[in-house]
PDB file of N, H, CA, C and O in Angstrom:
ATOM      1  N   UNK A   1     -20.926   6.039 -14.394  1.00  0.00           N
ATOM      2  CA  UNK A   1     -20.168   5.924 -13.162  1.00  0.00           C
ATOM      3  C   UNK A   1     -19.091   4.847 -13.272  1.00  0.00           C
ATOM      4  O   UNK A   1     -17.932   5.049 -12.910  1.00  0.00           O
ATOM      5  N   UNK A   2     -19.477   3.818 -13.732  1.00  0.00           N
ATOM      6  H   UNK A   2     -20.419   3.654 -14.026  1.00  0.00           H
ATOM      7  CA  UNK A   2     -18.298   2.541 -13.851  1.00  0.00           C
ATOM      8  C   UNK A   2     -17.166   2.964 -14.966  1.00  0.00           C
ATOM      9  O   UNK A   2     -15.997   2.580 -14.919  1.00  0.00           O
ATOM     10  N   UNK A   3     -17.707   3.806 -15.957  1.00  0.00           N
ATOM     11  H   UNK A   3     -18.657   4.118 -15.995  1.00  0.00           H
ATOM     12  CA  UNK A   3     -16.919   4.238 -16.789  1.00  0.00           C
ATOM     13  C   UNK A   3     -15.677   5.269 -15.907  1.00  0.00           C
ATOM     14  O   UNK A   3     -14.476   5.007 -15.977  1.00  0.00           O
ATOM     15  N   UNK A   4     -15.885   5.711 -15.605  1.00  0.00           N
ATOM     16  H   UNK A   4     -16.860   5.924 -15.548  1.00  0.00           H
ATOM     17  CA  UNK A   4     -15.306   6.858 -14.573  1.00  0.00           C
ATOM     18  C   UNK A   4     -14.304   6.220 -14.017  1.00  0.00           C
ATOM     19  O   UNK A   4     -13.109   6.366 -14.274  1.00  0.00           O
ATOM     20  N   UNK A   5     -15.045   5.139 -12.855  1.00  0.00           N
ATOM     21  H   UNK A   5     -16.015   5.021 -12.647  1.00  0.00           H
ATOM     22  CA  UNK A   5     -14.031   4.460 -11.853  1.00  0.00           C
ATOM     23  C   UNK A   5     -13.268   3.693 -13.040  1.00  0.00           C
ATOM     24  O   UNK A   5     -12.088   3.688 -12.691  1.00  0.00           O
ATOM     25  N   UNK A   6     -13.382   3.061 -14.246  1.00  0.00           N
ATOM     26  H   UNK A   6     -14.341   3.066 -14.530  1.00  0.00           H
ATOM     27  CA  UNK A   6     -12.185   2.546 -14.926  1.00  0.00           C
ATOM     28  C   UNK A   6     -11.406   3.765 -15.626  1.00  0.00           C
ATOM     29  O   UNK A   6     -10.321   3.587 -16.180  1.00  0.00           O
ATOM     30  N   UNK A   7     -11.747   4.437 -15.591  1.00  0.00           N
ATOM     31  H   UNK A   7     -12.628   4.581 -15.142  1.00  0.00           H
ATOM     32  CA  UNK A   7     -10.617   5.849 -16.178  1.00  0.00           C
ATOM     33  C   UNK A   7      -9.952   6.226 -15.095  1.00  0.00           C
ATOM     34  O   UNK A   7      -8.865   6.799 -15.164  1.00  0.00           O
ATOM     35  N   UNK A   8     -10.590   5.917 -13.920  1.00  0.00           N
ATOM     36  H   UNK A   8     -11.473   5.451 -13.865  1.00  0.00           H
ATOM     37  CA  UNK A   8      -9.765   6.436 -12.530  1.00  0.00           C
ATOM     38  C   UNK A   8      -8.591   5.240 -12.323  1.00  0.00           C
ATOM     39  O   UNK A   8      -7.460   5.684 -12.125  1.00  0.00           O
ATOM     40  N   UNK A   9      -8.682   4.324 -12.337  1.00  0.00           N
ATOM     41  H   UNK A   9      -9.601   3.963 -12.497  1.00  0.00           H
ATOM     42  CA  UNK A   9      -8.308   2.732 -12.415  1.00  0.00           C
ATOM     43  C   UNK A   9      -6.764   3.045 -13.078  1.00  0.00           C
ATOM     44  O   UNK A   9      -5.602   3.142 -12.684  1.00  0.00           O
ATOM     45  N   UNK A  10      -7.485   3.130 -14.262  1.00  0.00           N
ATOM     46  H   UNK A  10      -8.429   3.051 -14.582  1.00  0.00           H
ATOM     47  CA  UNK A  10      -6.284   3.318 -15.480  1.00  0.00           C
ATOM     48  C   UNK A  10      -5.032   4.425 -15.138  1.00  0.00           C
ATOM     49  O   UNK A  10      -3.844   4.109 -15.205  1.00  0.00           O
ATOM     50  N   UNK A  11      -5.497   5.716 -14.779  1.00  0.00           N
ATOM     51  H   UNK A  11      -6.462   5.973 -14.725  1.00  0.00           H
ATOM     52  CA  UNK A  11      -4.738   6.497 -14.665  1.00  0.00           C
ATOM     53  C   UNK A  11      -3.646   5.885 -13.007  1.00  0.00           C
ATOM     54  O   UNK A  11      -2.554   5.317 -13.030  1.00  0.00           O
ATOM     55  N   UNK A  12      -4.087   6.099 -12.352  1.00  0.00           N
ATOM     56  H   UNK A  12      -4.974   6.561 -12.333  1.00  0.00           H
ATOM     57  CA  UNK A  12      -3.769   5.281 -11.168  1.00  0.00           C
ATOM     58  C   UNK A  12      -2.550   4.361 -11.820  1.00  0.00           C
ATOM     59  O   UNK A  12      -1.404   4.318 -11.372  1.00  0.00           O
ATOM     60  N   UNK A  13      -2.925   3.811 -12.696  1.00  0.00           N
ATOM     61  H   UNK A  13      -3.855   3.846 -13.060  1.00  0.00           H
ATOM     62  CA  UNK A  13      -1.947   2.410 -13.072  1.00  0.00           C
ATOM     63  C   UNK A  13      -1.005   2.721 -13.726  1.00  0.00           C
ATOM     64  O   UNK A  13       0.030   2.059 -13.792  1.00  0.00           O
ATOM     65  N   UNK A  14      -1.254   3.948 -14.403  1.00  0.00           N
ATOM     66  H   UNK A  14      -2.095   4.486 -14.350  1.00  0.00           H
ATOM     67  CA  UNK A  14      -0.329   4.621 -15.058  1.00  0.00           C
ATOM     68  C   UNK A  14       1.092   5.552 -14.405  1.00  0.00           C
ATOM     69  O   UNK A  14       2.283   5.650 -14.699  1.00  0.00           O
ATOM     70  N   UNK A  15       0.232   6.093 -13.441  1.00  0.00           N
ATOM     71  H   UNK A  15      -0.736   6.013 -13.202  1.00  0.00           H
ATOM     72  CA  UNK A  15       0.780   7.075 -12.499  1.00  0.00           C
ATOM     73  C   UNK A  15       1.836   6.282 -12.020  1.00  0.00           C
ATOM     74  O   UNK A  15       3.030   6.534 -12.185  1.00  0.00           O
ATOM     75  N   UNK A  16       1.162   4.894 -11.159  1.00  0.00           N
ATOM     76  H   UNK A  16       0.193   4.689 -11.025  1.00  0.00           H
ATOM     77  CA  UNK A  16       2.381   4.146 -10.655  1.00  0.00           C
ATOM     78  C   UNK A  16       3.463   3.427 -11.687  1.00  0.00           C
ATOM     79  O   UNK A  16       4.680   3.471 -11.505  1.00  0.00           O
ATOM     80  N   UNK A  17       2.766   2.701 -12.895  1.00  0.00           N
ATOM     81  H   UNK A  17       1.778   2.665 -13.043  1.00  0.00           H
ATOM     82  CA  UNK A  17       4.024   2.409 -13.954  1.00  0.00           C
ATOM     83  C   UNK A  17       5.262   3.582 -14.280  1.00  0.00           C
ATOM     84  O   UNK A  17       6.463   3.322 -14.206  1.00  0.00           O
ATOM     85  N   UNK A  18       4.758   4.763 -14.609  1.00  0.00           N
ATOM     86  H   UNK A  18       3.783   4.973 -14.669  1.00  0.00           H
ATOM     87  CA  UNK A  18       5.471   6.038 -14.434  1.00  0.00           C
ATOM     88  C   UNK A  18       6.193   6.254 -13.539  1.00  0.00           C
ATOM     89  O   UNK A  18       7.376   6.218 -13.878  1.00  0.00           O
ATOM     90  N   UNK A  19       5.951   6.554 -12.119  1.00  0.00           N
ATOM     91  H   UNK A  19       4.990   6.583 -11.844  1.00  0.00           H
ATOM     92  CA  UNK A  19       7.015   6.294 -11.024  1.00  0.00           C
ATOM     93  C   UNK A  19       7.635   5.152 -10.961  1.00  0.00           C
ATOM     94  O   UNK A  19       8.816   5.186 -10.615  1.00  0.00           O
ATOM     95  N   UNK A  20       7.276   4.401 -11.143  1.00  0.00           N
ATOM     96  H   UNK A  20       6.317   4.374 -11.424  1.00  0.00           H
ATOM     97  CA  UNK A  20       8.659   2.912 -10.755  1.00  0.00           C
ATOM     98  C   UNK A  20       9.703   2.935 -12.408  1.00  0.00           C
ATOM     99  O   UNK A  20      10.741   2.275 -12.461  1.00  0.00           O
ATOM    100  N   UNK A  21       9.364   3.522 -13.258  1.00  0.00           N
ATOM    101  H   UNK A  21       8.521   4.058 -13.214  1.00  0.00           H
ATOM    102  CA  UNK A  21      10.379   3.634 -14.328  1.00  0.00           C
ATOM    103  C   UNK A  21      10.867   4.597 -14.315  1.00  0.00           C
ATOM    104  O   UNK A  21      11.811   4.638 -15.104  1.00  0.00           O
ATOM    105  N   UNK A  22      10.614   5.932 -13.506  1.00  0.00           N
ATOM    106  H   UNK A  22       9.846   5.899 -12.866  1.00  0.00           H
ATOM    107  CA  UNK A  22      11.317   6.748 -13.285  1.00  0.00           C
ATOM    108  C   UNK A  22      12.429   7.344 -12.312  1.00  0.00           C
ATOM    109  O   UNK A  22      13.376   8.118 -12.457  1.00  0.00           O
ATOM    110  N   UNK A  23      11.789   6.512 -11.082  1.00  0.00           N
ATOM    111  H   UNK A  23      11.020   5.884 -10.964  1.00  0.00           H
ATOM    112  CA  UNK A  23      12.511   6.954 -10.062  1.00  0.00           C
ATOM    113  C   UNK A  23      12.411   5.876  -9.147  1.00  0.00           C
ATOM    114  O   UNK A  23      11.782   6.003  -8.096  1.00  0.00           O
ATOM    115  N   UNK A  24      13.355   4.140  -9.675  1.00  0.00           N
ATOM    116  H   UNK A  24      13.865   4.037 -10.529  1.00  0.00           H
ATOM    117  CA  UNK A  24      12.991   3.411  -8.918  1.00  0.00           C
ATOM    118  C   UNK A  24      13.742   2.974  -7.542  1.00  0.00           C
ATOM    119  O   UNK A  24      13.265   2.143  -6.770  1.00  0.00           O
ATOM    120  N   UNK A  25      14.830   3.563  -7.362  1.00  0.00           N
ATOM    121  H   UNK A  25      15.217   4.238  -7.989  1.00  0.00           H
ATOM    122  CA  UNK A  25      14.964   4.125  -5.782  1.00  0.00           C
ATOM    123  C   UNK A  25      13.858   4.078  -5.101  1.00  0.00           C
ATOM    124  O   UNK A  25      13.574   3.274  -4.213  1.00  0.00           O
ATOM    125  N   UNK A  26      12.868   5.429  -5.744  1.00  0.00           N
ATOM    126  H   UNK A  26      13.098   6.082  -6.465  1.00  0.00           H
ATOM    127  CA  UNK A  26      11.818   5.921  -4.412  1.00  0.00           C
ATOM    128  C   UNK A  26      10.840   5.149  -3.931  1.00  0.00           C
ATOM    129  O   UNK A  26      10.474   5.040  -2.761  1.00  0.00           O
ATOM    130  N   UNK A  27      10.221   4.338  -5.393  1.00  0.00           N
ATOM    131  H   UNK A  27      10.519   4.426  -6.344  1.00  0.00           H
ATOM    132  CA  UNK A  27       9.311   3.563  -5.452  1.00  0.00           C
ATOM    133  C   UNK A  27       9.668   2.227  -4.639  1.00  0.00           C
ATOM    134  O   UNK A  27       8.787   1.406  -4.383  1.00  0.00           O
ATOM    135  N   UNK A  28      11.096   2.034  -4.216  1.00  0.00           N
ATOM    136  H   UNK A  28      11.811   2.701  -4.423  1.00  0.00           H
ATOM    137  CA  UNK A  28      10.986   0.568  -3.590  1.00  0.00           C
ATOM    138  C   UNK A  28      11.247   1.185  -1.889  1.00  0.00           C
ATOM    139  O   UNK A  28      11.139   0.384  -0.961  1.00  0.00           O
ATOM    140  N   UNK A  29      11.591   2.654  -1.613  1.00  0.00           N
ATOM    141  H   UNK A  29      11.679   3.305  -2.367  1.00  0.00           H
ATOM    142  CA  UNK A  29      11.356   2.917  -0.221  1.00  0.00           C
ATOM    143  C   UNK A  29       9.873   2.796   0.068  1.00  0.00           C
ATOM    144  O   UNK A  29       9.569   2.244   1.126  1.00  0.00           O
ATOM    145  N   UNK A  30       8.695   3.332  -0.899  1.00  0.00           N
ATOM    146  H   UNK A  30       8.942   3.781  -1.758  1.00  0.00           H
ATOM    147  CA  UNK A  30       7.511   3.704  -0.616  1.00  0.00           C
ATOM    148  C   UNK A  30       7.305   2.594  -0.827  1.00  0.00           C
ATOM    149  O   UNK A  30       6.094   2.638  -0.611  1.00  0.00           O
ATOM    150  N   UNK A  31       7.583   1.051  -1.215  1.00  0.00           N
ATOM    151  H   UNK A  31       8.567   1.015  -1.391  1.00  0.00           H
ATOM    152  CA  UNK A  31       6.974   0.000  -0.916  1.00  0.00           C
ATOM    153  C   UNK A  31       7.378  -0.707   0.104  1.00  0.00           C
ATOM    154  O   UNK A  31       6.719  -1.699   0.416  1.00  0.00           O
ATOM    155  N   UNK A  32       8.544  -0.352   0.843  1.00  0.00           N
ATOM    156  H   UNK A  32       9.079   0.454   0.590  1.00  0.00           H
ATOM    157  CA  UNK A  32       9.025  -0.980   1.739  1.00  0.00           C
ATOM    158  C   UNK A  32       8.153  -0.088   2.915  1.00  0.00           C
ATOM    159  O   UNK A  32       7.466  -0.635   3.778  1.00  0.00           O
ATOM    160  N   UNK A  33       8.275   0.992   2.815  1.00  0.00           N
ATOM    161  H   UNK A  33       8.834   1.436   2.114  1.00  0.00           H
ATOM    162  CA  UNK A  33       7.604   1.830   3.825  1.00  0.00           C
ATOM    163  C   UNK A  33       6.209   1.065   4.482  1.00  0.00           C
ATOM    164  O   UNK A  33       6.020   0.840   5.677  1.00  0.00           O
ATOM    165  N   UNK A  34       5.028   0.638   3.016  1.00  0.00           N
ATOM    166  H   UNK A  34       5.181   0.820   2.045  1.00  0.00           H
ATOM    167  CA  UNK A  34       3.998   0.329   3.148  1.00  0.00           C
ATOM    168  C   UNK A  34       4.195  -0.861   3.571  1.00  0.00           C
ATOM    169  O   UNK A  34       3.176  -1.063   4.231  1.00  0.00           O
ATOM    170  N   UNK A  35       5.063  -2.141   3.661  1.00  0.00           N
ATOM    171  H   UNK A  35       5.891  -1.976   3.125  1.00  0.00           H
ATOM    172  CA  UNK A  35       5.153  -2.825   4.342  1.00  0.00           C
ATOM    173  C   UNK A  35       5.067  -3.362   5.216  1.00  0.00           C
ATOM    174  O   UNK A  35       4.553  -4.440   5.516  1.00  0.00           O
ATOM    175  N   UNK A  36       6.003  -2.025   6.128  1.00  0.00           N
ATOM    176  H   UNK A  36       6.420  -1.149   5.884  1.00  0.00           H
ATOM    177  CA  UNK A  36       6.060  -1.760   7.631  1.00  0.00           C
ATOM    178  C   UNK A  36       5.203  -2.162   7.940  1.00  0.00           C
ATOM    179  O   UNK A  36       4.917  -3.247   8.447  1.00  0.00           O
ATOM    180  N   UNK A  37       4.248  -0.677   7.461  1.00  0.00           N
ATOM    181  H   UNK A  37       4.480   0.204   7.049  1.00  0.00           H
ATOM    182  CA  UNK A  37       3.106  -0.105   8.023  1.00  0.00           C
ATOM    183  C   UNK A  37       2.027  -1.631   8.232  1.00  0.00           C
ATOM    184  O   UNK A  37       1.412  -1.838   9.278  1.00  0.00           O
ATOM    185  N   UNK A  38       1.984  -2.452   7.178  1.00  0.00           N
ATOM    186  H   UNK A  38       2.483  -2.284   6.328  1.00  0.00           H
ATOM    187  CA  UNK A  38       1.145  -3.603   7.237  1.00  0.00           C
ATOM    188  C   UNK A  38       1.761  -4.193   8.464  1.00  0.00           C
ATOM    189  O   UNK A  38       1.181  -4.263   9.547  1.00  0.00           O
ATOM    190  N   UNK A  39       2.990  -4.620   8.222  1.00  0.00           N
ATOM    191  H   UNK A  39       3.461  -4.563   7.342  1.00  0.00           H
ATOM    192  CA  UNK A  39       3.497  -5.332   9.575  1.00  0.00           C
ATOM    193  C   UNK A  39       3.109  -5.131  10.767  1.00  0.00           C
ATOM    194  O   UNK A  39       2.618  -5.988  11.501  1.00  0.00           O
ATOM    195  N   UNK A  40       3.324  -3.875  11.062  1.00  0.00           N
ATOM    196  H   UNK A  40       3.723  -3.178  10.466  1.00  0.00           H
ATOM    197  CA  UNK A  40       3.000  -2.872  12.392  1.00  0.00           C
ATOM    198  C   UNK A  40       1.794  -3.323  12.752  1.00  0.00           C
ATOM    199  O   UNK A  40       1.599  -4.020  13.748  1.00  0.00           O
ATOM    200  N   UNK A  41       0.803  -2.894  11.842  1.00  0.00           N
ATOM    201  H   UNK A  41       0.962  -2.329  11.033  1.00  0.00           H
ATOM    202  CA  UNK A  41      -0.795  -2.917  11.982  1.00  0.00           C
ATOM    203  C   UNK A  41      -0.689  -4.266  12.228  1.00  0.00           C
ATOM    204  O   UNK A  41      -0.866  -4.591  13.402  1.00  0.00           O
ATOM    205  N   UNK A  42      -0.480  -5.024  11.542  1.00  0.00           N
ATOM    206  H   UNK A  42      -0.337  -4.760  10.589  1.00  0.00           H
ATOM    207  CA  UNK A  42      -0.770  -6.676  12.078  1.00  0.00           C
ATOM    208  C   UNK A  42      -0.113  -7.006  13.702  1.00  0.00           C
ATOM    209  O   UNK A  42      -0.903  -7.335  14.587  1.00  0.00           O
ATOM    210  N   UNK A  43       1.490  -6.880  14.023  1.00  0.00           N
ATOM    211  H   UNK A  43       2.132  -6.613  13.304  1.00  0.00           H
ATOM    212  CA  UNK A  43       1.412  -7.002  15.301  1.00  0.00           C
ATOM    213  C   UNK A  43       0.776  -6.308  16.228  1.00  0.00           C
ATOM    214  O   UNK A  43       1.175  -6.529  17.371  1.00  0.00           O
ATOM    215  N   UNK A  44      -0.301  -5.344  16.085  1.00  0.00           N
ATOM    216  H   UNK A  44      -0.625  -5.165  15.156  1.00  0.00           H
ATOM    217  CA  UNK A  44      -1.075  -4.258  16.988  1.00  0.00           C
ATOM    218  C   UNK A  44      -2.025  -5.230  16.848  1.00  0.00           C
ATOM    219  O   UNK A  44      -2.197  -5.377  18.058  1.00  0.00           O
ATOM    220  N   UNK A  45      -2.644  -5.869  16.448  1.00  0.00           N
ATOM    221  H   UNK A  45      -2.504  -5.749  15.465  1.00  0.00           H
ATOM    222  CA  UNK A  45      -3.697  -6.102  16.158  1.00  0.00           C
ATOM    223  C   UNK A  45      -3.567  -7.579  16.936  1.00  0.00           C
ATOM    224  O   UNK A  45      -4.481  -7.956  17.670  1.00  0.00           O
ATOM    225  N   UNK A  46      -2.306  -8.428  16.713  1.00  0.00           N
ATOM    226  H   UNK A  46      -1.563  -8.122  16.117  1.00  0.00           H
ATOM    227  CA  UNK A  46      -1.970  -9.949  17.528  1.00  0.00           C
ATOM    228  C   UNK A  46      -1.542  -9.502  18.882  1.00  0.00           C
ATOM    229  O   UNK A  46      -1.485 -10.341  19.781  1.00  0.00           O
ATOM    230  N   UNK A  47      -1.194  -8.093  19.142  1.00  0.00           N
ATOM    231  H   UNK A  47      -1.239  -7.412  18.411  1.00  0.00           H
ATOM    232  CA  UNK A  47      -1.216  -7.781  20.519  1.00  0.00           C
ATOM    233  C   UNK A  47      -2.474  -7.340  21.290  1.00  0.00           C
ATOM    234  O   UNK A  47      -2.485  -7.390  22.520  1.00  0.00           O
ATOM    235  N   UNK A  48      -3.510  -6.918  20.597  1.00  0.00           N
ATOM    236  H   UNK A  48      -3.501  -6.877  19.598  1.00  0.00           H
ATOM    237  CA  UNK A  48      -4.685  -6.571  21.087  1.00  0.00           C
ATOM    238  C   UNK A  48      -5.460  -7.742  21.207  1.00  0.00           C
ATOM    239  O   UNK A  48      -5.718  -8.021  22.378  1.00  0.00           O
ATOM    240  N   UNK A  49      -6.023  -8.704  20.149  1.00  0.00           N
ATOM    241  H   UNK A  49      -5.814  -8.478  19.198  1.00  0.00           H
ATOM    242  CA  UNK A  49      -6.008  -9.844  20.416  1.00  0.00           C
ATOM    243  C   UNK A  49      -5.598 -10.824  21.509  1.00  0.00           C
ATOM    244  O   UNK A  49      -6.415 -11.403  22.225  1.00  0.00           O
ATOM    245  N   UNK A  50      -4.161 -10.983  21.595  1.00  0.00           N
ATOM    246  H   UNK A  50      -3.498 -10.513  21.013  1.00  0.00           H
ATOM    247  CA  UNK A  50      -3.474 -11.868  22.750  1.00  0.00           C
ATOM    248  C   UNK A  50      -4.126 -10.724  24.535  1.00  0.00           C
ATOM    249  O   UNK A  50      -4.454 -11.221  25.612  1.00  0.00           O
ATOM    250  N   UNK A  51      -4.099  -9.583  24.261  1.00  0.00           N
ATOM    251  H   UNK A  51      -3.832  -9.180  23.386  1.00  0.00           H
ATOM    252  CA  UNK A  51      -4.663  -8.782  25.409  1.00  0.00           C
ATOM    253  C   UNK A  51      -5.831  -9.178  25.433  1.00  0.00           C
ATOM    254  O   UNK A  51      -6.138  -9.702  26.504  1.00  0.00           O
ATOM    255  N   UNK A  52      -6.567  -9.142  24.722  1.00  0.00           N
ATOM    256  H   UNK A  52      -6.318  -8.717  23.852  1.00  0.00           H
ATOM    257  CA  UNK A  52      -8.628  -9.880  24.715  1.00  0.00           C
ATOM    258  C   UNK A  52      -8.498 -11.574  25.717  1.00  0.00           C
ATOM    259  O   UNK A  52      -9.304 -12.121  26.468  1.00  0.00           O
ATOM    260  N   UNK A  53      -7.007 -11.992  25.228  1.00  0.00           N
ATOM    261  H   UNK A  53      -6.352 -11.547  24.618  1.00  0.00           H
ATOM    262  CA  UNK A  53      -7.665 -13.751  25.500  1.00  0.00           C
ATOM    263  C   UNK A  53      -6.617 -13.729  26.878  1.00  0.00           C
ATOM    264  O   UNK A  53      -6.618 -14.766  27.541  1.00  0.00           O
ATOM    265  N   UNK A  54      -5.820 -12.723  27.291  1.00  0.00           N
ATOM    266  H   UNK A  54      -5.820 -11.881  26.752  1.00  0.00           H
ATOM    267  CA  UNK A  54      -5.135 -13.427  28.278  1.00  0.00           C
ATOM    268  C   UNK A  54      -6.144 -12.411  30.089  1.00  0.00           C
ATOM    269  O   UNK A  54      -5.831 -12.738  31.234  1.00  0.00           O
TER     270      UNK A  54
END
């Protein structure tokens, strides 16, 4: 099983080295994208919060 998840690991790492040398346009929208998305989630989360304490 651990063998597995490091072959899964690897490929994964590969997949993404592969896209960012290939097409690194896309790869810096899809990291900016995921960004957002963190951002977002975090102010939802300091707004739900600040809603709990006020």
């Amino acid at each position: 099983m651990a063998q597995t998840k490091k072959i899964a690991l690897y490929m994964v790492i590969v997949f993404v080295l592969y896209t960012i040398i290939t097409s690194p346009d896309r790869a810096a929208d899809l990291v900016q994208i995921g960004f957002e998305g963190i951002s977002s989630a975090a102010k939802g989360v300091g707004a739900f919060m600040t809603a709990l304490v006020s």
